[in-house]
N, C-alpha and C positions, 0 to 999 in steps of 0.2 A: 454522621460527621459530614460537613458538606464540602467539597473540592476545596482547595485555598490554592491563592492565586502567587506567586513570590516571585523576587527579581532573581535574574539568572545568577548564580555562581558555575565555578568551572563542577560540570559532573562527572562522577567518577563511578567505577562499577559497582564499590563498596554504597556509594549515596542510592545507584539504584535499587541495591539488596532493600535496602533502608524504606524507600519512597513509594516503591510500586504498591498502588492501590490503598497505601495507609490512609486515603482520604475517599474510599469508595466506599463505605459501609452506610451508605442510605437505601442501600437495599438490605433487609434486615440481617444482621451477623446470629441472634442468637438462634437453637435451633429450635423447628416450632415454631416463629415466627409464621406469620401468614404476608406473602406477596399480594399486595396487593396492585393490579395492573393501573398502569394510569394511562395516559393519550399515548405518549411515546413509547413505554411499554409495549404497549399492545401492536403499537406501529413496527416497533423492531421483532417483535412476533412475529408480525406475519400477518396480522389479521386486517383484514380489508380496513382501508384507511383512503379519503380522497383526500388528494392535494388541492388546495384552492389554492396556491399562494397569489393572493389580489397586488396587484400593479402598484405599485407604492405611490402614495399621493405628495402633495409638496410639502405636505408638516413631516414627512415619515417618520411617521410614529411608531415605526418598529423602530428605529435607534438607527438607522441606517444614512449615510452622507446625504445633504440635500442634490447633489449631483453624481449621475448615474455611472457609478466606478467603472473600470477597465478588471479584466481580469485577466493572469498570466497563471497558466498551471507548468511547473516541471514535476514530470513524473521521470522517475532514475528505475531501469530497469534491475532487480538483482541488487540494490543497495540496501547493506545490511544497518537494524538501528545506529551501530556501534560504529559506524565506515563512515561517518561525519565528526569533525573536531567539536561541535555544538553539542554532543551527548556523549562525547569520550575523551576528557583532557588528555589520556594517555593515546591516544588513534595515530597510528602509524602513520594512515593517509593526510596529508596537509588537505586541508579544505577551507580557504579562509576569507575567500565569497559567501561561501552557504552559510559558515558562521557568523560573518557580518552580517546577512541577513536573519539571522539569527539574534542579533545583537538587536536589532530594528524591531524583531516581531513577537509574537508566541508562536514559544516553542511546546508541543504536547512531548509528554513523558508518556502517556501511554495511550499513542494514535496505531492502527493496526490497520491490516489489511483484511479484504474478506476472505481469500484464499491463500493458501501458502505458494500457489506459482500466478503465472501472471495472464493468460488470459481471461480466467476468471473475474481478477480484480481490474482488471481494464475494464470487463463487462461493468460490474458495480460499479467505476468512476462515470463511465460515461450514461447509467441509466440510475443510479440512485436505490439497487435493488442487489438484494442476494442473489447470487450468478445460480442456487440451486432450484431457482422456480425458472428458468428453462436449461436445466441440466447441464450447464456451461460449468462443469466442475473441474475441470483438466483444464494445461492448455490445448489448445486445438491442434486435435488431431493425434495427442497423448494417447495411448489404447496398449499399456502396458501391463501382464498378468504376472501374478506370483501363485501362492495356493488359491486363489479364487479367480474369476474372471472381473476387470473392473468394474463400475456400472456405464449405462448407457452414456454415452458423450455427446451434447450438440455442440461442434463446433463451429458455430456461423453465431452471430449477436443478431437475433430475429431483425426482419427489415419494418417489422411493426414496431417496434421496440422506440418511442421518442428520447432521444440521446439529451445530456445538456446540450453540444451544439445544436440543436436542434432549436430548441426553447432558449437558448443566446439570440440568433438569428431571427425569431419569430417576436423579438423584441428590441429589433433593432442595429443587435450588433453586427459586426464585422468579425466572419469564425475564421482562424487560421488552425492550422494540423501539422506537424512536423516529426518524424522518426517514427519511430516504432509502433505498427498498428495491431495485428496481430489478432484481428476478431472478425475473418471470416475468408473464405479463400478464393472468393472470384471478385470481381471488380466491383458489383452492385455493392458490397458492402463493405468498400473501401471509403475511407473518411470526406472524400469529395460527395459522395451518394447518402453519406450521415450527416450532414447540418453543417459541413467545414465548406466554406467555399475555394480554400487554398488548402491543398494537401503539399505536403515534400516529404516522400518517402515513405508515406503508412501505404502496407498492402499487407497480404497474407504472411506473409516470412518472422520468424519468433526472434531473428539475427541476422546481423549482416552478413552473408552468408554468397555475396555471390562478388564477382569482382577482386578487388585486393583486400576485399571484407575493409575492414576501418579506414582502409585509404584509397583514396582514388586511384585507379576509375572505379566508382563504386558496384557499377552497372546495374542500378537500381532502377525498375521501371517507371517509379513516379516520382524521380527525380530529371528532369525532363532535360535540364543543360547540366551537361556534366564536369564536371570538377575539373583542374590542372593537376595531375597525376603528383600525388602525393597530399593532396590535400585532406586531413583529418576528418573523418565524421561527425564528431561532435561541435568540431567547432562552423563544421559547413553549416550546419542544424541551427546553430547558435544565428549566422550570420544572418543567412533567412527568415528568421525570428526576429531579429532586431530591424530589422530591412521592411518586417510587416508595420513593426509597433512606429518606424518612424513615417512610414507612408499612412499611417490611420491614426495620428496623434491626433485630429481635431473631430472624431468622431469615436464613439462608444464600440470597443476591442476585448475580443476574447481570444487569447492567444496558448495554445496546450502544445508543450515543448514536451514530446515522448522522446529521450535519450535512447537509442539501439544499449548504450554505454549501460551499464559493466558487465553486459551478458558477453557470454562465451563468445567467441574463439578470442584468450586472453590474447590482446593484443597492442601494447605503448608506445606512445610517440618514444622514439631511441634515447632522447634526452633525458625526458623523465626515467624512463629507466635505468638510466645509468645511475641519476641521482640517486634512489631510491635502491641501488643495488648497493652501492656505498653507504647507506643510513641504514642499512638492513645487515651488513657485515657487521657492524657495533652491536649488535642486538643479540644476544643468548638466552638460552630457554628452548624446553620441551617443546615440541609444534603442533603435534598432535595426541587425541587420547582415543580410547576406544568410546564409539556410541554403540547403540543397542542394536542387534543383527534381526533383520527384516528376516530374512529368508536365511535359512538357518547355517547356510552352507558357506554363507557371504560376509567375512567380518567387516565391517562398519568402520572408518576413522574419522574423525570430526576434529577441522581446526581448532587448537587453543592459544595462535599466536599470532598476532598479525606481524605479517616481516614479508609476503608477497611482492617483489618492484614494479614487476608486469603490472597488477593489479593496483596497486597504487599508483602508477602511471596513468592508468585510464581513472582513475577513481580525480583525480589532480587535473586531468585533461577537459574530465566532465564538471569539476568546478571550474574551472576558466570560460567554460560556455556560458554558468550561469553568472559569471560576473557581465561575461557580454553585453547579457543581456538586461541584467538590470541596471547597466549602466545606460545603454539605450533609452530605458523609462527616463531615468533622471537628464541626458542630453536632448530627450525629447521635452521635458517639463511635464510629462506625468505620471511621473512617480509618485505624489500625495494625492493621488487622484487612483491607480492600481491597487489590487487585492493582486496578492504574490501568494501564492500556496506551494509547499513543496515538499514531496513524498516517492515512497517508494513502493510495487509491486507484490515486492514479497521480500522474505530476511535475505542474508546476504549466503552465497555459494559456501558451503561449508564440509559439505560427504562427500563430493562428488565434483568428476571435470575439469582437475586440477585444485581443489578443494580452495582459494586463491585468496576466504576471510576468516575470520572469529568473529561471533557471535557473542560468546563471555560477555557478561555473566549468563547470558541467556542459552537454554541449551536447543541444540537442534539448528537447522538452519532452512533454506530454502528447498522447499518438498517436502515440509515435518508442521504439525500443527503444533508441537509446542512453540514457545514464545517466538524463537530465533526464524524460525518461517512464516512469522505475522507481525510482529510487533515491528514498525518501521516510525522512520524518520517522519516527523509533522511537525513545516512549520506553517505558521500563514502570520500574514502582515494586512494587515488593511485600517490604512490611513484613518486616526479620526477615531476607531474603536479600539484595536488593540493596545497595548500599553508596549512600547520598546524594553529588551529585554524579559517579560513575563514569560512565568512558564506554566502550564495548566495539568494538572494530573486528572484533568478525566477522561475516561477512557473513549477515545472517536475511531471511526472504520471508514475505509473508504465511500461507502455507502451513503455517507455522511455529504460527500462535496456536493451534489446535483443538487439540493433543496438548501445549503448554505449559496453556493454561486446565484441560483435561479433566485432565492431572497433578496440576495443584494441589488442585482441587478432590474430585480421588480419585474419579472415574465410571470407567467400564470399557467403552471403546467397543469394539466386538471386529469393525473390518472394516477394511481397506487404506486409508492416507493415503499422505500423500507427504512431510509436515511432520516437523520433530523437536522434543522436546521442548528448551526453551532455557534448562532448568534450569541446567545446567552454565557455560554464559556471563551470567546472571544472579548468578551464585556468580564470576563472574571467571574462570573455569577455560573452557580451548577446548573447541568442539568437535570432534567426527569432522570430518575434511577430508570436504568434499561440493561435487559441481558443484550451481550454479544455474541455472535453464533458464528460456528465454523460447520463445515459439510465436505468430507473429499474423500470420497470412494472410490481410490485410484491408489496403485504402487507406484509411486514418483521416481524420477528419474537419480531421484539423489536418496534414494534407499528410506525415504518416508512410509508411515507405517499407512492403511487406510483409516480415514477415523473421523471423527465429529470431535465439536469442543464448544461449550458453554461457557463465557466468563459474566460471573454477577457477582458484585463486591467485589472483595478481595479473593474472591475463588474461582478457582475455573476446573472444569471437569473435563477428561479427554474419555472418550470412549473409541474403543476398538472394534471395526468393524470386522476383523476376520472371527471372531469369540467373543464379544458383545464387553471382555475386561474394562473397567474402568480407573481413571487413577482421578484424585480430589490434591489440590495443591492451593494451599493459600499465598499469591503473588507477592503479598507485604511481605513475607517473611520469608521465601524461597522463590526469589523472581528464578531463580535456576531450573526449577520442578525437579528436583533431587529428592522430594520428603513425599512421599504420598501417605495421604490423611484418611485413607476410601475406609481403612477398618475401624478406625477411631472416628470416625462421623458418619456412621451409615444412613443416618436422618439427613444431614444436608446432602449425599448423595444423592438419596430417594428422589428428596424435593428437586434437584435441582436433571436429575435425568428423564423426572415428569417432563419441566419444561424444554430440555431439549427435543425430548419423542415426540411432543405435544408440534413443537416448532418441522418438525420435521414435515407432521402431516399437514402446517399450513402451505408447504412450500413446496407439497410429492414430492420430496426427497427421494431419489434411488440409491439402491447399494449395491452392494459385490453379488456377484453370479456364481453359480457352483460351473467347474469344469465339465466336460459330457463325459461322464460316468462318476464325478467327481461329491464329494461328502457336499452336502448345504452349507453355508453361509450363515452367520446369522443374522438374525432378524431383529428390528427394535420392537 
């Protein structure tokens, strides 16, 4: 069955029970079936693939605008699928920026990240590549044990590594950097040293964490003039953003707005919160439930109700930046001329830290490879191809942006990713059937288990790295992963944990380490 394209209605968690994945079965459902790989396949494999993408000529006959668009990324740190009004009619948090842009663009129903925390998948935005072929599995500097020792950590995003800004720049544009950078801890590999010509605020730090944290004075190092004491973070971020897009309106712009917003220390402008304390007194129901206990001594709670103010104070705060900013495009005049993309890092806080979202229907949250610590908000808008209002159910990773931006924009990066270009479901038309792969051999800060995860079709498989257990969960019919399927399918299990183990060894995957005197680990 091949992806189908349809105009938005309001979605609801029940519609996602319903939708996830009921249109990915071009990768074969029966069992027995033989995979066979095709270009993009093999690409999301792992297996050596060069990128030529050729400089687009003036017919561009990939489908792409005859003038060389602008691009604008917001990446929202810690925003859960469910934490925008555009994929949850019932969402506690007002967002109704993003859902207008929402209204404008496609929306995916099931866009993902490649890790369940965020410097990893920062890694894959910024290089087009599974963050496991240079051991960038944690965030940086993560090195947390339970029964086993994590595996090995690079925390730095190699200096060899060609970033999209990088191949923006080598094609002309003009790169800006803004919030949150979080991939590597001395200055060489701070975003002015990776292909941005203007940085404000990316360094080593995972949170605003120094200063009055979200308010000024922020006392951020590469924030260079600093704020009037009390000024908001997100919207300083916002301002600067808008300040680049109108001083480089007449010239071809790549602009990546990294939100610090809605990572920890929860923190809201007062107003919002008030609001939000008052809209959340009306509201009854259980808050939380038990999730499954890592380490056995540690019971587990897992949000089931959004009614946080704190949290939906910053979640409301950090839509007001993205209206800033798209309002900017349009008082600049180009806005029909921008690719808008906008996503998030990983699911939203849900065990741990003041636990501050719900994930529902999806279980697990930020630091869990099931759904609710991958599956995130995507929307993209780009003038001319997208359809307003369209929503796409195939399933994209972040992986994906570096060879979709570097297509449009017609640069010619010429070395191995992992991503594909998502021209073709931005046009409504499917992609190549491709697995999706997850890899995190780490105890995460929010009680996630260590583990791997495979999604093809409508299935995805988790495996367990401390005992090798595995669970089979079909998305279409348990976006929750409540049912595991592993005994009553132990054929598509087989099949489908070949191709993980298989994927592992294109990418030397590392795993858990036994303690010193401690039992072995296991092994794929």
């Amino acid at each position: 069955m091949h992806p189908k394209l349809t105009m938005k209605s309001d979605p609801t968690p029940a519609a996602i029970h319903q939708g996830v994945g009921s249109r990915l079965a071009t990768t074969p459902d029966a069992i027995g079936a033989t995979w066979i790989p095709t270009r993009s396949s093999l690409w999301s494999m792992g297996i050596t693939l060069v990128v030529g993408l050729m400089v687009l000529g003036g017919d561009r006959t990939a489908g792409f605008a005859a003038e060389k668009p602008n691009v604008v990324v917001f990446l929202v740190d810690d925003l859960g699928y469910m934490d925008i009004g555009a994929n949850n009619a019932d969402c506690f948090y007002e967002t109704p920026n993003i859902d207008s842009l929402a209204d404008s663009a496609m929306r995916f129903t099931d866009g993902y990240a490649a890790n369940p925390v965020c410097s990893p998948t920062r890694y894959s935005l910024m290089t087009g590549k599974y963050p496991s072929r240079v051991d960038a599995t944690n965030f940086f500097s993560g090195a947390r044990s339970g029964r086993f020792r994590p595996a090995p950590l690079n925390d730095q995003m190699p200096l060899d590594e060609i970033t999209i800004a990088q191949a923006m720049r080598s094609g002309g544009y003009a790169t800006f950097f803004a919030g949150k950078w979080h991939l590597g801890s001395s200055e060489e590999y701070y975003p002015q040293h990776r292909g941005f010509d203007v940085n404000i605020g990316g360094y080593h730090r995972g949170g605003p964490y120094t200063g009055k944290r979200y308010f000024a004075p922020f006392e951020n190092p590469q924030i260079e003039v600093e704020s009037p004491a009390g000024d908001h973070l997100p919207d300083r971020l916002a301002r600067e953003t808008a300040k680049f897009i109108a001083d480089h309106k007449d010239q071809p712009f790549f602009a990546y707005l990294s939100f610090y917003s809605v990572h920890t220390p929860l923190m809201g402008r007062p107003d919002l919160v008030g609001k939000y304390k008052a809209k959340a007194a009306a509201i009854n129901g259980i808050e939380f439930a038990d999730e499954e206990q890592v380490l056995g001594d540690q019971p587990r709670k897992v949000r089931i109700l959004q009614k946080h103010a704190v949290y939906a104070a910053m979640v409301e705060a950090m839509d007001e930046a993205v209206g800033k900013v798209l309002k900017q495009l349009d008082d600049s005049g180009v806005a029909d001329n921008t690719i808008v993309i906008f996503t998030s890092d990983n699911g939203g806080l849900s065990t741990s830290e003041g636990s501050p979202t719900s994930n529902l229907p999806f279980r697990g949250g930020k630091g869990w490879v099931y759904e609710g610590g991958i599956r995130e908000p995507w929307i993209v808008r780009y003038p001319g191809i997208t359809k307003a209002g369209s929503i796409s159910s195939e399933p994209i990773c972040s992986i994906d942006l570096f060879p979709t931006v570097a297509a449009a924009a017609g640069v010619a990066p010429d070395h191995e990713i992992d991503g594909v270009n998502l021209l073709p479901a931005l046009k409504g038309e499917p992609l190549e059937p491709r697995p999706l792969f997850w890899h995190y051999p780490h105890y995460s800060n929010q009680g996630g288990i260590p583990g791997g995860a495979i999604r093809e079709g409508d299935y995805k498989l988790v495996e367990r790295y401390e005992d090798g257990r595995v669970h089979l969960y079909n998305l279409n019919r348990d976006a929750g992963e409540q049912t595991d399927l592993a005994k009553q399918q132990p054929q598509r299990v087989d099949q489908m944990r070949q191709r993980l183990h298989a994927w592992y060894k294109t990418v030397d995957a590392k795993f858990l380490q036994p303690k010193d005197g401690g039992p072995d680990p296991w092994r794929p």
